[in-house]
C-alpha positions as CSV (number, residue, x, y, z in Angstrom):
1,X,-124.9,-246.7,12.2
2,X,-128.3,-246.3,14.0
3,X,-130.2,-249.0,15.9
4,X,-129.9,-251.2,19.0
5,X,-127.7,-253.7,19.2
6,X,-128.3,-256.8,17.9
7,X,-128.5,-258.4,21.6
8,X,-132.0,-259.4,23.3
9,X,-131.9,-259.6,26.9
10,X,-132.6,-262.4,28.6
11,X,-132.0,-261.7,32.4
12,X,-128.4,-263.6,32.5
13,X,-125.0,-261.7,32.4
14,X,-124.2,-262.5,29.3
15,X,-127.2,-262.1,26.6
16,X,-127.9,-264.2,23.2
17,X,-127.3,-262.4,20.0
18,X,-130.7,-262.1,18.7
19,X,-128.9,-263.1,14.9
20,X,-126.7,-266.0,15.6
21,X,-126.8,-269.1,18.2
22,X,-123.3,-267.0,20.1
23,X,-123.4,-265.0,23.3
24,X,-122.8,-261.4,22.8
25,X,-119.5,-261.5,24.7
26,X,-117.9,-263.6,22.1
27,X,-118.7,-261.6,19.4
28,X,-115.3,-259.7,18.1
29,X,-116.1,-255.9,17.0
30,X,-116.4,-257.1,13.0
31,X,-119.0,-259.5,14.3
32,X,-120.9,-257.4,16.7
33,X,-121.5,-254.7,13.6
34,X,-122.0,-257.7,11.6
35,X,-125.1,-258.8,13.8
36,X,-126.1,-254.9,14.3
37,X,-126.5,-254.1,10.7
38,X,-128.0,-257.2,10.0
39,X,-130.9,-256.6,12.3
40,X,-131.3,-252.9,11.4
41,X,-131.3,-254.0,7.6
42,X,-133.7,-257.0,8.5
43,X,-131.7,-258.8,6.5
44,X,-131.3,-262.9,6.5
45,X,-127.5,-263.8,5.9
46,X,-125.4,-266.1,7.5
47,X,-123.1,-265.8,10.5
48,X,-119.6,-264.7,10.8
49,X,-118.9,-265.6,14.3
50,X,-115.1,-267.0,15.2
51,X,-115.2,-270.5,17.0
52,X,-114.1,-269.3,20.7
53,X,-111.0,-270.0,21.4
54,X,-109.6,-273.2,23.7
55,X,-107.7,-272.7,26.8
């Protein structure tokens, strides 16, 4: 796949996904390509994102 990453940085640690409401960190490897091709395809879909889990 070609293209940036679907993160936008926003001078914290841990940047916004620039596709869905989540932080980059807690996107799992299905949902950071998820994001990436979505962006690259400028595409409008919903998000696949995991709930984060409780500790």
């Amino acid at each position: 796949m070609t293209g940036e990453p679907a993160e936008r940085p926003t001078g914290m640690s841990d940047p916004n996904c620039a596709m869905c409401p989540h932080p980059w960190s807690q996107h799992d490897a299905l949902g950071r390509r998820f994001c990436t091709a979505t962006q690259v395809g400028v595409w409008t879909r919903g998000c696949i994102c995991t709930p984060a889990q409780r500790r």
